[in-house]
C-alpha positions in Angstrom: -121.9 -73.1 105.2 -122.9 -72.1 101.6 -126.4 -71.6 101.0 -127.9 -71.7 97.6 -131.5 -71.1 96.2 -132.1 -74.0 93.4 -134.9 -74.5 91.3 -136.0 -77.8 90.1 -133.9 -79.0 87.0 -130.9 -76.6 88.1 -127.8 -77.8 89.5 -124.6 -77.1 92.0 -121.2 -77.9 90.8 -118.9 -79.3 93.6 -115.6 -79.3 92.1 -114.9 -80.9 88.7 -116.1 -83.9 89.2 -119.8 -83.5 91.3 -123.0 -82.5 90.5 -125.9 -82.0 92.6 -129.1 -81.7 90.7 -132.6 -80.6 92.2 -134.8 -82.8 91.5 -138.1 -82.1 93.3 -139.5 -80.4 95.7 -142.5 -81.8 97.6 -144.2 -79.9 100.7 -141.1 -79.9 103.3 -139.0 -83.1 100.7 -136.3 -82.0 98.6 -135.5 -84.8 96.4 -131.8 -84.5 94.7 -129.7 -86.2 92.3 -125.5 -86.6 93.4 -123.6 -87.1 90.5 -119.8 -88.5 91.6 -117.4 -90.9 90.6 -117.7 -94.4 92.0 -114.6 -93.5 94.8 -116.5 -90.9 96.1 -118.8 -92.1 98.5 -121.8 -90.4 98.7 -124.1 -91.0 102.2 -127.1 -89.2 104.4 -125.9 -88.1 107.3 -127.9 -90.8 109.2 -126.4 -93.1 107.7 -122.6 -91.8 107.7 -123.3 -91.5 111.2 -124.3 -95.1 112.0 -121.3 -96.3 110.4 -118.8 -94.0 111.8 -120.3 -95.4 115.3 -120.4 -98.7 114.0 -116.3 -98.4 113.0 -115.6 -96.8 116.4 -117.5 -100.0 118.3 -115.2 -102.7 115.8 -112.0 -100.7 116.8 -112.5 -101.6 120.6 -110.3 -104.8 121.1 -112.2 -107.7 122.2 -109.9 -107.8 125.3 -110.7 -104.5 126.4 -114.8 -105.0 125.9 -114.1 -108.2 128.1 -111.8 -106.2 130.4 -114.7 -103.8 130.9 -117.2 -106.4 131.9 -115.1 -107.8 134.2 -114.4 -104.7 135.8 -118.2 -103.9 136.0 -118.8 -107.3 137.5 -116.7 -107.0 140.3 -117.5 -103.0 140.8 -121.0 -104.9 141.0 -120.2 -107.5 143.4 -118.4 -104.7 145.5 -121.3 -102.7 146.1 -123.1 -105.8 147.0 -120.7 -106.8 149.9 -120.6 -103.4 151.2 -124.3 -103.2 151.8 -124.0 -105.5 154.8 
């Protein structure tokens, strides 16, 4: 990881084409600017996150989900009968 002291106004050049300007600094906020062309897709990591898990969830055929509840129904009604 590259770390880099910025003062407000002053920017970091990533590649030709992206900017990252410094915006503000409040208390423990940094507020910055991303400047990138419109295919680069720019996210917080909370964010990127949430849809990488959200992708993973839609890749899962419905069979399979269905497959799984089945599977946990009977592991279910298993346990139940045993218990006798």
């Amino acid at each position: 990881m590259l770390i880099l002291a910025r003062k407000i106004d002053e920017k970091i050049k990533i590649g030709n084409d992206i900017t990252i300007t410094l915006i503000d600094v409040h208390g423990d906020q940094v507020k910055i600017g991303v400047e990138a062309p419109k295919n680069v897709k720019v996210f917080r990591q909370e964010v990127f996150d949430a849809i990488q898990s959200e992708n993973k969830a839609a890749a899962i055929p419905e069979s399979d989900m269905a497959n799984d509840k089945a599977i946990s129904a009977v592991s279910a009604l298993s346990k139940l009968l045993n218990k006798k």
